[in-house]
C-alpha positions as a Markdown table, in Angstrom:
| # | Residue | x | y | z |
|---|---|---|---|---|
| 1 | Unk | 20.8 | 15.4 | -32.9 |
| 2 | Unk | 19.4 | 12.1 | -31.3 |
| 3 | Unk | 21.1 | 9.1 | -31.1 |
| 4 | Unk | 20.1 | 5.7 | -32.6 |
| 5 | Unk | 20.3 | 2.3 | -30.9 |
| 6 | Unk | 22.4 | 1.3 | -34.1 |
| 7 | Unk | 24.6 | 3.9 | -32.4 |
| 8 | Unk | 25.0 | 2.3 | -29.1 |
| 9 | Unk | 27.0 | -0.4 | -27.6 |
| 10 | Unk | 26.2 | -3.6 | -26.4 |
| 11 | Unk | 27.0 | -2.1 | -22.9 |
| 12 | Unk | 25.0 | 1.1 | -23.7 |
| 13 | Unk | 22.1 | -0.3 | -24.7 |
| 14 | Unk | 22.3 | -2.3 | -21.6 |
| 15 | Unk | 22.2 | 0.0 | -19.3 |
| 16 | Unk | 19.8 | 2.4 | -21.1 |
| 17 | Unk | 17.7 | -0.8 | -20.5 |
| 18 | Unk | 18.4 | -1.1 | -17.0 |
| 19 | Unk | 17.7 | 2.5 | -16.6 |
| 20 | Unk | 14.5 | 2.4 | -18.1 |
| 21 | Unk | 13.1 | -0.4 | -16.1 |
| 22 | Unk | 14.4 | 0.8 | -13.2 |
| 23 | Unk | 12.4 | 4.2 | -13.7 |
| 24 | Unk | 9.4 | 2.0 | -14.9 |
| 25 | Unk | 9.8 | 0.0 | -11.3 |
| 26 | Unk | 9.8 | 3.1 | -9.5 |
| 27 | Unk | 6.8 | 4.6 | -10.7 |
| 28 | Unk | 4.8 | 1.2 | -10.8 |
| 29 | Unk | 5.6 | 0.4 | -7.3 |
| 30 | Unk | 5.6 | 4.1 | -5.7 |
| 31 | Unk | 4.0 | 4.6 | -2.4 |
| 32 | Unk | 1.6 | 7.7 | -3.0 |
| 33 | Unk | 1.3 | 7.9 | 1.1 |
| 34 | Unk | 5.1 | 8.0 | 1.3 |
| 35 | Unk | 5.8 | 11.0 | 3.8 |
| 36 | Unk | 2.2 | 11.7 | 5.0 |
| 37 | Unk | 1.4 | 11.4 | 8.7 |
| 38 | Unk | -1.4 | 9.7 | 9.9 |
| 39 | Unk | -4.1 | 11.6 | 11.6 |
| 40 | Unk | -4.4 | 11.4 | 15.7 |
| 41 | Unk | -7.9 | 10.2 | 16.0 |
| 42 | Unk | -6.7 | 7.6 | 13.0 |
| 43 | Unk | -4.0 | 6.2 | 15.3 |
| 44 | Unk | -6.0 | 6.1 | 18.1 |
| 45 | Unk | -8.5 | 4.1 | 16.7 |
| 46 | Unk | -5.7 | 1.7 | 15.5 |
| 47 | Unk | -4.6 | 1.7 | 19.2 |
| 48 | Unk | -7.7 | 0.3 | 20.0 |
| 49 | Unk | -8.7 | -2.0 | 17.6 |
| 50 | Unk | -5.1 | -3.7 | 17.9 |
| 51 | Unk | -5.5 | -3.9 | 21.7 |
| 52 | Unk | -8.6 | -5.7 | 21.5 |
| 53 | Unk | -7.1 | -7.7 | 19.5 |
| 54 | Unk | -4.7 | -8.7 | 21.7 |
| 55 | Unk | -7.1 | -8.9 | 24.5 |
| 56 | Unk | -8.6 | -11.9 | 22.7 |
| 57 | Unk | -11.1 | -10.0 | 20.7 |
| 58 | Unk | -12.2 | -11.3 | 17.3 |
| 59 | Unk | -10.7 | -10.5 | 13.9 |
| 60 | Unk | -12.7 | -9.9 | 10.5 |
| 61 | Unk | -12.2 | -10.1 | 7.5 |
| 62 | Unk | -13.0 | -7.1 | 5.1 |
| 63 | Unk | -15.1 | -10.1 | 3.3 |
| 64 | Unk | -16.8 | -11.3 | 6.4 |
| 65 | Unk | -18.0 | -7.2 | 6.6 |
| 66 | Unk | -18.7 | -6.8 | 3.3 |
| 67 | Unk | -21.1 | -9.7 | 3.1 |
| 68 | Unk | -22.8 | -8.3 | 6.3 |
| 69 | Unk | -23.8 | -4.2 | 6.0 |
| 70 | Unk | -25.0 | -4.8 | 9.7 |
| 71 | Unk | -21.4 | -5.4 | 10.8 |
| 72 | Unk | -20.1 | -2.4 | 10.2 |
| 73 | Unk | -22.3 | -0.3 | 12.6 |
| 74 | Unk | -21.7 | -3.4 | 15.4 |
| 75 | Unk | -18.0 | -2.9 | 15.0 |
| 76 | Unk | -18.8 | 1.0 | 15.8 |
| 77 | Unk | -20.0 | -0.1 | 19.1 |
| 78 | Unk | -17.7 | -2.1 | 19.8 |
| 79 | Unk | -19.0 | -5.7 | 19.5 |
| 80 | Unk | -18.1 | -7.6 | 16.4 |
């Protein structure tokens, strides 16, 4: 037998609401990475690139390196 929403109270229906945008939240705003490690060589690399950084090296913007194909291979070597 399923119930009906002419069924329910005012208090029912409210928290069958809640509950239902509280599941919708949770799968809209679920981190699919949530538990994975990242890789060694990843971190390492993320090591890096924040030290020079901090060093006083320059910053770009993922625009800045998508308007310039070239800037991607300089940043390889290691000069933006």
């Amino acid at each position: 037998m399923t119930a009906r929403v002419s069924d329910l109270s005012v208090d029912e229906l409210r928290a069958f609401i809640q509950e239902v945008v509280h599941q919708t939240l949770i799968e809209l705003l679920h981190d699919p990475d949530d538990g994975l490690e990242l890789d060694a060589d990843f971190t390492s690399e993320l090591r890096s690139s924040l030290n020079a950084v901090q060093a006083g090296g320059e910053l770009l913007s993922a625009e800045r390196v998508a308007a310039d194909p070239e800037m991607i291979e300089k940043t390889r070597r290691g000069f933006p």
